[in-house]
VOKOL-667452 format. One line per 3 residues: their letters; for each residue x, y, z of N, C-alpha, C. Coordinates in steps of 0.2 Angstrom, whole numbers. Layout:
residues N
a = X:Y:Z:X:Y:Z:X:Y:Z ~ ...
//
This chain:
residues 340
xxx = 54:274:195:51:268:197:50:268:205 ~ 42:266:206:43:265:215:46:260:218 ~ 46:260:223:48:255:225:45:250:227
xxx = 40:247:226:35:243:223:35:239:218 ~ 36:246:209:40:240:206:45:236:206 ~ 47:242:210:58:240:209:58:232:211
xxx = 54:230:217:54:226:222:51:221:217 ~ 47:220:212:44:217:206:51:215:203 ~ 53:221:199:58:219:196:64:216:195
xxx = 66:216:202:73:216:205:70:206:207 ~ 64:207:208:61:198:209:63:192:201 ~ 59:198:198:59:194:192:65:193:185
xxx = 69:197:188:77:197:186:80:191:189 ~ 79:190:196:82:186:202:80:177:197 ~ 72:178:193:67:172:192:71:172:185
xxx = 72:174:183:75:173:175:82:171:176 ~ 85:174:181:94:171:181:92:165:184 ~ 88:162:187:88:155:189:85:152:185
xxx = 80:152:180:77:146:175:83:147:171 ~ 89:152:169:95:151:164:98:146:167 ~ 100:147:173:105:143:179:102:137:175
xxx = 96:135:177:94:128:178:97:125:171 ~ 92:129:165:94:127:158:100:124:155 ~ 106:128:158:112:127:159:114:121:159
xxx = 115:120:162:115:115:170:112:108:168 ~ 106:107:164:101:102:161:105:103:153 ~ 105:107:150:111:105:145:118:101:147
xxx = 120:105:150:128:100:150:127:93:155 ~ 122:94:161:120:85:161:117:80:157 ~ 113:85:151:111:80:148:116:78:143
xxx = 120:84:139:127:80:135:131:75:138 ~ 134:74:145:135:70:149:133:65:150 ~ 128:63:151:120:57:151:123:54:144
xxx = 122:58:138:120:56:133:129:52:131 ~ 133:54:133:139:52:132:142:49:137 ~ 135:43:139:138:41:142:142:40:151
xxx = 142:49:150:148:50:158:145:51:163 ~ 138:51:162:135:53:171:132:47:172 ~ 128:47:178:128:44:182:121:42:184
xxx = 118:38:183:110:36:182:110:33:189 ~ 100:34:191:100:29:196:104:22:198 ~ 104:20:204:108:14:206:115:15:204
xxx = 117:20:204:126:22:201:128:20:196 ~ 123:17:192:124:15:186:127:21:179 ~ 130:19:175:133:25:170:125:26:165
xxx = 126:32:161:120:34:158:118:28:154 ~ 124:27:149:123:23:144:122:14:146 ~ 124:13:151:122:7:156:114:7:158
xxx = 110:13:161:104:13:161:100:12:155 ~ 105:15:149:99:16:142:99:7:141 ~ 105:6:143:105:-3:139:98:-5:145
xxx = 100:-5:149:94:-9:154:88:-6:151 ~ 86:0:152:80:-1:150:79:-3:143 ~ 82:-3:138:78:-5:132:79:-14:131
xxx = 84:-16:137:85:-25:132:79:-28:137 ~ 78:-31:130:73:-36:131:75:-43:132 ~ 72:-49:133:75:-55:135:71:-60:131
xxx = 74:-64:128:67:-68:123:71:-75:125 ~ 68:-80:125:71:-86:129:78:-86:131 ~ 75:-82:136:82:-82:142:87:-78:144
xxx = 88:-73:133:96:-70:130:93:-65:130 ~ 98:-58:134:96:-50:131:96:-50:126 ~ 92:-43:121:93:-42:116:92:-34:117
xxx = 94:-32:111:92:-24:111:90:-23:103 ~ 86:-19:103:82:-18:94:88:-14:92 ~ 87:-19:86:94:-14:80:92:-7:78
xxx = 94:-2:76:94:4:78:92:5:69 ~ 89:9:66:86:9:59:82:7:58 ~ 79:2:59:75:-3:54:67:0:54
xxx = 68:-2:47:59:1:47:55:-5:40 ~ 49:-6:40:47:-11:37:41:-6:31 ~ 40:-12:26:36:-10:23:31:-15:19
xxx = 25:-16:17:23:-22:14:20:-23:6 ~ 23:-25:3:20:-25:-4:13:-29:-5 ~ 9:-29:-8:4:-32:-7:1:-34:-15
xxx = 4:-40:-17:1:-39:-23:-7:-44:-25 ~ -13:-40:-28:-16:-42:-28:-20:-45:-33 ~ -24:-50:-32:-25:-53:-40:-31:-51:-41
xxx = -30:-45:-47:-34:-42:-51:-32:-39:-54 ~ -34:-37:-60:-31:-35:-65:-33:-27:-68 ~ -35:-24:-67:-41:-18:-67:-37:-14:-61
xxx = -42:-7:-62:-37:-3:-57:-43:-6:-50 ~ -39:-2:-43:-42:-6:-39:-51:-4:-37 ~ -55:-5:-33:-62:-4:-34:-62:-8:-28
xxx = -68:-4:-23:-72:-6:-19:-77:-12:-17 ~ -77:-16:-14:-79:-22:-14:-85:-22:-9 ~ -91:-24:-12:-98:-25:-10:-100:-25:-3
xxx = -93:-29:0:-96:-31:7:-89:-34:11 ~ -89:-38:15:-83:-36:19:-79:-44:20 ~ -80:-48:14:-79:-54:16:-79:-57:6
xxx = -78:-52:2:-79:-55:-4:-73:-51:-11 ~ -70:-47:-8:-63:-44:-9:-59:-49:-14 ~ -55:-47:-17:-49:-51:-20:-44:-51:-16
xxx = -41:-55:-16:-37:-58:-13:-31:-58:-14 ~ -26:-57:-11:-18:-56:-12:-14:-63:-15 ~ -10:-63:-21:-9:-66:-23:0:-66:-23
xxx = 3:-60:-19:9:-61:-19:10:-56:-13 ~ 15:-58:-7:15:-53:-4:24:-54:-1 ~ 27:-48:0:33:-47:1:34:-41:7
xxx = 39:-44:11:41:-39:17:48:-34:18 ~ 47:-28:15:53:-27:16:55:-24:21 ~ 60:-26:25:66:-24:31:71:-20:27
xxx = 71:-15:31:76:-10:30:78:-8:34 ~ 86:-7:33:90:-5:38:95:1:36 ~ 93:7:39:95:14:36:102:17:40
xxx = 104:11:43:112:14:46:114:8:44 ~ 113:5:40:120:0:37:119:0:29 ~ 113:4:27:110:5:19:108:-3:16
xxx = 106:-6:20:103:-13:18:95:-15:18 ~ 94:-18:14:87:-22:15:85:-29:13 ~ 82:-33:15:80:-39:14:73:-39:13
xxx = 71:-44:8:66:-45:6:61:-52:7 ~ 57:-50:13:54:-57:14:49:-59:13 ~ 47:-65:6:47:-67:1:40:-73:5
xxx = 33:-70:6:27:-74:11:26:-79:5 ~ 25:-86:6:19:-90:3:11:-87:3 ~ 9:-86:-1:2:-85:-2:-3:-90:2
xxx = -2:-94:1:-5:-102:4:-2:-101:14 ~ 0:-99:16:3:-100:23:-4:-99:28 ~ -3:-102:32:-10:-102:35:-8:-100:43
xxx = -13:-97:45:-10:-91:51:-19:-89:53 ~ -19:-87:58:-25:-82:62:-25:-77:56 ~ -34:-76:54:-35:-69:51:-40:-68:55
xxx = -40:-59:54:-44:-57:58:-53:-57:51 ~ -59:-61:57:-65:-59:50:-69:-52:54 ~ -70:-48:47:-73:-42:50:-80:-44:49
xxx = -84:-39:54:-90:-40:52:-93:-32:48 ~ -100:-32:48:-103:-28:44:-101:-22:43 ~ -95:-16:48:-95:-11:47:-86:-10:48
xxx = -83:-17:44:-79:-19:41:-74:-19:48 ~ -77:-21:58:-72:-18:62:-69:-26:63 ~ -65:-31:65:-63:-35:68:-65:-39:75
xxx = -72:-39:74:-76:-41:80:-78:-47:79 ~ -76:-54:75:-81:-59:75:-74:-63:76 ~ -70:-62:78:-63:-68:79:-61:-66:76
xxx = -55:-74:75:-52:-76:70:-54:-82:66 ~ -50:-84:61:-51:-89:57:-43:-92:55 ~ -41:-98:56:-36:-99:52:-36:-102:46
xxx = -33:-98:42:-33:-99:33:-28:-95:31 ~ -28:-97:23:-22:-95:19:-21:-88:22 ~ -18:-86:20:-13:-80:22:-21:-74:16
xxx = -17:-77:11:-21:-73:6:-27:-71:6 ~ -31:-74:9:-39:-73:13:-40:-66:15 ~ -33:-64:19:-35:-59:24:-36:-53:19
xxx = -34:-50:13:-36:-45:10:-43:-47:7 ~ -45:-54:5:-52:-54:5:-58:-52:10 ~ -55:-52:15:-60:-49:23:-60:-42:24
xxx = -62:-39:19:-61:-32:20:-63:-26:12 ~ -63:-22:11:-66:-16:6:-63:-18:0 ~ -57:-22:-2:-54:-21:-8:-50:-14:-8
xxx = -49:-11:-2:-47:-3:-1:-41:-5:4 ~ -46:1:10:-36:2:15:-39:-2:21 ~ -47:-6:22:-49:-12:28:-44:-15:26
xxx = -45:-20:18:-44:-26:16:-33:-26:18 ~ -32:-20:17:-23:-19:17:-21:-20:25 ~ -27:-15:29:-23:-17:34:-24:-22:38
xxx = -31:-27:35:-32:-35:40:-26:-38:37 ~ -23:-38:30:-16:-42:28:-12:-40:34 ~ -10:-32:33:-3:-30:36:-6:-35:43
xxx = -11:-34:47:-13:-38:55:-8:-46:53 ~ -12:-48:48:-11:-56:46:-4:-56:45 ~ 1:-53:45:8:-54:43:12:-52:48
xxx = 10:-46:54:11:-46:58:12:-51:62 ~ 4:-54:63:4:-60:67:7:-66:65 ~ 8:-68:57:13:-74:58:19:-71:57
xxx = 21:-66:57:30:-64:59:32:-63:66 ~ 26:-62:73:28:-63:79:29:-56:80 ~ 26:-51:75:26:-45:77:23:-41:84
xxx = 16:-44:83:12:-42:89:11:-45:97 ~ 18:-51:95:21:-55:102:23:-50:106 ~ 23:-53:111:28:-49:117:33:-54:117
xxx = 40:-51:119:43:-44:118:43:-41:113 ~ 41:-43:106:45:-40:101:38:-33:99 ~ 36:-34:100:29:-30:100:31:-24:92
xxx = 30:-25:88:31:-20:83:28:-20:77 ~ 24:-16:74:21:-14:68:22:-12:64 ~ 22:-14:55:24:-15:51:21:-7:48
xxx = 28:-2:46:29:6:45:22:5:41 ~ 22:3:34:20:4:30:17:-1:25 ~ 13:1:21:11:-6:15:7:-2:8
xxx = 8:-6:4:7:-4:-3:3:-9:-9 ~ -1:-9:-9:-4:-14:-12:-7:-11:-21 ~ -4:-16:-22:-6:-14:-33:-8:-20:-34
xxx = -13:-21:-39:-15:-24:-44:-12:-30:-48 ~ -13:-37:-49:-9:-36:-57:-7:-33:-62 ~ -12:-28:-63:-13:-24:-69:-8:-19:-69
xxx = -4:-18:-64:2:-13:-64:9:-15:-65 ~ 8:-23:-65:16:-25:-65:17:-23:-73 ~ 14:-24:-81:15:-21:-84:16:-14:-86
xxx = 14:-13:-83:15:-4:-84:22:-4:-79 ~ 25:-4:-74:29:-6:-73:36:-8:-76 ~ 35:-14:-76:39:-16:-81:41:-12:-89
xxx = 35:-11:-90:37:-5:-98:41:2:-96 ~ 39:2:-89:38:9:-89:48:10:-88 ~ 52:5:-86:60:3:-85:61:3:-91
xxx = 58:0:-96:60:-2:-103:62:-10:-104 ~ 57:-13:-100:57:-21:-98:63:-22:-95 ~ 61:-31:-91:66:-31:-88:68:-39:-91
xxx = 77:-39:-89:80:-44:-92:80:-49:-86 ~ 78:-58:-90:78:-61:-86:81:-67:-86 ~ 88:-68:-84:93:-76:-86:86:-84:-82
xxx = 84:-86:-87:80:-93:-85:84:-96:-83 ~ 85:-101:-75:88:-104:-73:86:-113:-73 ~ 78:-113:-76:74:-118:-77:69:-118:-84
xxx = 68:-122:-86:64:-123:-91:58:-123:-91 ~ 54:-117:-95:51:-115:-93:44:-114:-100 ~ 45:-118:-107:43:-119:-113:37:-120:-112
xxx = 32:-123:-105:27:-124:-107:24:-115:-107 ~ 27:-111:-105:24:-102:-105:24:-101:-111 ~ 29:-103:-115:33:-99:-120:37:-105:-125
xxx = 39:-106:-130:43:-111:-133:50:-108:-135 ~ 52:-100:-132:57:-99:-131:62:-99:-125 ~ 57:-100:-120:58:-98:-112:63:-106:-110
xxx = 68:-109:-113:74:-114:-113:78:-112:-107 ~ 79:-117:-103:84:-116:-97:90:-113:-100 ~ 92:-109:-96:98:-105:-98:97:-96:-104
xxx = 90:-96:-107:90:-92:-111:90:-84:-105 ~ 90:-81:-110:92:-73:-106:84:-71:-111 ~ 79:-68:-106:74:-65:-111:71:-60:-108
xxx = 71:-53:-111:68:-49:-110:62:-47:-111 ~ 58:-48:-104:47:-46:-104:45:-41:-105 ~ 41:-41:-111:38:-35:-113:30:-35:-110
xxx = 28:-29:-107:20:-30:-108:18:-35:-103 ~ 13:-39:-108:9:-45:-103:15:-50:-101 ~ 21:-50:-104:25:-57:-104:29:-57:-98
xxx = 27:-52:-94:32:-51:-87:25:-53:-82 ~ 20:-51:-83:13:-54:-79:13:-61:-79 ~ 11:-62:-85:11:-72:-86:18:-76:-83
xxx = 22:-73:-81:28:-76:-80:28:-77:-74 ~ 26:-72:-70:24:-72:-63:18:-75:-59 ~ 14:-74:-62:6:-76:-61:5:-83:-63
xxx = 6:-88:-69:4:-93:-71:5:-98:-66 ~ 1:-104:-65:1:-109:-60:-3:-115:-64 ~ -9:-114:-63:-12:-120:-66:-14:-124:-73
xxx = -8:-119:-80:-6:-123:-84:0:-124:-84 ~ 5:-123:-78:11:-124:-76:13:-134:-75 ~ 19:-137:-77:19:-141:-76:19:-144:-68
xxx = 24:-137:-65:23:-139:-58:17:-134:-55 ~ 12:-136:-53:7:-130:-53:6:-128:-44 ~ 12:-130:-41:12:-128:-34:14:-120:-34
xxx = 12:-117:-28:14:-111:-26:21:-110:-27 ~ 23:-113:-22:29:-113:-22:35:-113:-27 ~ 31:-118:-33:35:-116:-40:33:-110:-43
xxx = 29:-107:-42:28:-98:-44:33:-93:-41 ~ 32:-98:-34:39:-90:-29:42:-91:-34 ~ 46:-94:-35:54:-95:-38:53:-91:-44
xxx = 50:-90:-49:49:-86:-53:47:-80:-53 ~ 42:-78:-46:42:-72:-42:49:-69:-40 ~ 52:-73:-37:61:-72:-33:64:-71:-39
xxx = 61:-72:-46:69:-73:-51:68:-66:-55 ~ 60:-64:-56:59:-58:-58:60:-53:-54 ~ 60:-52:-47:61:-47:-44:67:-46:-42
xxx = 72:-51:-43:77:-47:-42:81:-46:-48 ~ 77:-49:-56:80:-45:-60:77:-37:-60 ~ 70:-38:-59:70:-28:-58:74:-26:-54
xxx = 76:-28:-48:79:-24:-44:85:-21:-49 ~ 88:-27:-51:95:-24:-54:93:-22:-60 ~ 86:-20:-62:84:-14:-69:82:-9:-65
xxx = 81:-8:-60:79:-3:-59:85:2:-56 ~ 91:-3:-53:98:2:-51:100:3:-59 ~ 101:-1:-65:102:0:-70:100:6:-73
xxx = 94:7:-72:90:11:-76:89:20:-74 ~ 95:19:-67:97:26:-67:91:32:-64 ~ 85:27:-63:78:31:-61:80:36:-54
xxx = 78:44:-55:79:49:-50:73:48:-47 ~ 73:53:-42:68:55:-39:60:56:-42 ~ 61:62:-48:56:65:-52:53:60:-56
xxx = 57:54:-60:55:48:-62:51:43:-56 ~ 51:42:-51:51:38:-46:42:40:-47 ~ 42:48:-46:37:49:-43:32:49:-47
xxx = 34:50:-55:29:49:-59:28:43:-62 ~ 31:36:-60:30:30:-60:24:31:-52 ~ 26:32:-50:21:33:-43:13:36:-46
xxx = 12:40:-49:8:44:-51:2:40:-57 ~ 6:36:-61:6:31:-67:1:25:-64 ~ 2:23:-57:0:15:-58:-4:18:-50
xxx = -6:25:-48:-10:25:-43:-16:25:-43 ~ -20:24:-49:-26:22:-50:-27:12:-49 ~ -20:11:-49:-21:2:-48:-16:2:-41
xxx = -15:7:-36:-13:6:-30:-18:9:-25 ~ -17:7:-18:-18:7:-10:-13:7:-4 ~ -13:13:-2:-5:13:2:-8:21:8
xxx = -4:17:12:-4:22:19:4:26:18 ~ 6:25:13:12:30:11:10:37:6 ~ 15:44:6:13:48:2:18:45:-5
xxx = 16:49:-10:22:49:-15:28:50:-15 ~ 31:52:-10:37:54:-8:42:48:-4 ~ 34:41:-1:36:37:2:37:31:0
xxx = 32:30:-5:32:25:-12:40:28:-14 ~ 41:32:-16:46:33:-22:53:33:-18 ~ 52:33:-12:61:32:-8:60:25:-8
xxx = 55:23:-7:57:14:-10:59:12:-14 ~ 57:16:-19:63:14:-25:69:16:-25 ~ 72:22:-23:77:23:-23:82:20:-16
xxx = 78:18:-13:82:11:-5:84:4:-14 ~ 80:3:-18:82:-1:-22:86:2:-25 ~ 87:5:-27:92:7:-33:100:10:-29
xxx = 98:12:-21:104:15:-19:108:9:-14 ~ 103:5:-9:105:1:-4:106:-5:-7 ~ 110:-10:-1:114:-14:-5:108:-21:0
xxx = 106:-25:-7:99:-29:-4:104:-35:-1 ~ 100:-38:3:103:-44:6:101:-50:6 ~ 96:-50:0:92:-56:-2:86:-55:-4
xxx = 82:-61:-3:76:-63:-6:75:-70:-1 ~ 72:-68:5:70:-76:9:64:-77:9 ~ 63:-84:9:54:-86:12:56:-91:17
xxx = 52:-89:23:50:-94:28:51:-102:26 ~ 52:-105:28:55:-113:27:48:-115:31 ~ 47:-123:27:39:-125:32:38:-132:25
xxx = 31:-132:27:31:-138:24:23:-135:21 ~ 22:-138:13:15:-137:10:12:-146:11 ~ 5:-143:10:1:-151:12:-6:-148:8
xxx = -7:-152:7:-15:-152:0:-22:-155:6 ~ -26:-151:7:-32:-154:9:-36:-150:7 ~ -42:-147:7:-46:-146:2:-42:-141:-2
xxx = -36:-137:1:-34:-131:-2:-28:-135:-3 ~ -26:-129:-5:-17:-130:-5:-14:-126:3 ~ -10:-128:6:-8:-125:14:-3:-127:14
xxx = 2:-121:19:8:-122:19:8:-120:25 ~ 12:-123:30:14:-122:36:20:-120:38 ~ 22:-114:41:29:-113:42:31:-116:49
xxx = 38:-117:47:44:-119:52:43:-111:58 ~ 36:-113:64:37:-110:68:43:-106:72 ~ 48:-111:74:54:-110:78:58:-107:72
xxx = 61:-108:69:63:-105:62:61:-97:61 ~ 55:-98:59:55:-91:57:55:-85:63 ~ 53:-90:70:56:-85:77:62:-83:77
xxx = 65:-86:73:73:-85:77:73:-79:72 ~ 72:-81:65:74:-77:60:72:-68:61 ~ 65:-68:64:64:-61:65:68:-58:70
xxx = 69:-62:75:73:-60:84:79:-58:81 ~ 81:-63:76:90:-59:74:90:-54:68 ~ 83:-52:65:82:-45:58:82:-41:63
xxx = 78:-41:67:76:-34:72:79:-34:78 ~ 84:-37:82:87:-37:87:94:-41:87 ~ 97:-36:90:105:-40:92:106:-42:99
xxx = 111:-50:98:110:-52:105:117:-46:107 ~ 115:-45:116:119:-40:119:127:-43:121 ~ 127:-49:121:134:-53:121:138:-54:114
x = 134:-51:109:138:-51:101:141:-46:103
//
């Protein structure tokens, strides 16, 4: 070798023992950093600097985002057929039921938050080439999957619309809903068959459905009978929305506990997934839908809530949520205060 290269080589020996040096060195500060024991700007300790930079302050009080949590939105829609494409961008069918699920993957919980149809909130109107350019309007809730293709516009002007009345797209809390999934009526039966119906203790009297359907009876929906039990309103004695949640809330959470009953794996999940995809819309894969069921079947739920608020009748039916209420309720799913 001349000396030339040597002079080369003996450099680039010299250049590679110092990027290791450094490597080194940035490993055991960063295990350090990360535990806490080093020493951040302003002498502050690592894990001191992480709290500062992520808490937020929402009137007045720190907070920091709970650590897990990931959301998803059911979206059920009234139609009965599989789903199909709609003419134009303002004449869609319209959500007849819609549910948020909060999931928290370091404590294995989830809550289920349980929209009025009827709630009235900014929606975004799309114009011709279905973008969000002509304002807003405020109306039902349910509207917003009519502004849109009957496809993945109409799902994700909803998901905007539920955003914006949960306080998602506020500052501080600025956050986007993971996911959403939208089926048909026409799938709650297949569904529901597909468990081997679901059992359901009537906690009210319910004979104008059914002349078996007697407060207190225990009845298992087969078929259309789990559709009509959820859906019916207008030959219902009390034909408010509101008295349908309840029988929405009463169904779903006995599927829930048919569905942990019913022992469903994985390879099940997915071929229910596969079953009712011709009456779904989802920015999830099948792998994404079917962990949702098994978050139901394995995590331990923490309810079934709906926003608090008042309904009022003028041309439509409208329900107005308990603004400060339901602020508080989203600040404490998704954030812990720093002095808890």
């Amino acid at each position: 070798m001349n000396k030339k290269m040597k002079k080369y080589a003996i450099a680039f020996a010299v250049f590679l023992l110092v990027v290791v040096l450094i490597v080194v060195i940035a490993f055991k500060l960063e295990g350090k950093y990360l535990n806490g024991g080093g020493i951040a700007a302003g002498g502050k300790t690592a894990s001191e600097y992480l709290v500062e930079k992520n808490t937020v302050y929402i009137s007045g009080e720190a907070y920091l985002p709970r650590d897990g949590i990931s959301t998803f939105l059911l979206i059920g829609v009234d139609s009965d057929g599989p789903v199909k494409k709609s003419e134009s961008y303002n004449r869609a069918d319209r959500s007849d039921f819609l549910c948020l699920f909060v999931i928290n993957d370091k404590d294995k919980s989830f809550t289920l938050i349980h929209l009025n149809r009827d709630t009235m909130t900014d929606i975004d109107v799309l114009d011709m080439d279905g973008q969000p350019t002509k304002g807003t309007a405020n109306a039902q809730i349910a509207l917003a999957h009519a502004y849109g293709d009957g496809l993945e516009v109409s799902c994700e002007n909803t998901v905007r619309a539920v955003e914006h009345l949960m306080y998602f797209d506020n500052s501080p809390i600025n956050r986007s809903i993971d996911n959403y999934a939208s089926i048909t009526m026409g799938a709650i039966s297949i569904i529901n068959d597909y468990i081997g119906g679901v059992t359901v203790n009537l906690e009210e009297d319910y004979t104008e459905l059914d002349p078996t359907y007697v407060k207190g009876a225990t009845v298992t929906f087969k078929g259309d009978e789990a559709l009509s039990f959820i859906r019916a309103r207008s030959t219902m004695n009390d034909p408010t929305n509101i008295a349908r949640m309840e029988r929405q809330k009463l169904y779903l959470d006995s599927l829930i506990s048919n569905i942990r009953d019913s022992g469903m794996d994985e390879e099940k999940l997915i071929e229910l997934y596969k079953t009712i995809s011709p009456y779904m819309v989802t920015n999830s894969d099948e792998k994404g839908v079917s962990d949702i069921g098994a978050i139901l079947s394995d995590y331990t739920c923490n309810g079934i809530v709906s926003p608090e608020g008042e309904s009022k009748v003028n041309e439509f039916a409208e329900f107005y949520v308990d603004e400060a209420a339901l602020r508080e309720f989203v600040v404490n799913m998704l954030f812990k205060k720093i002095s808890d």
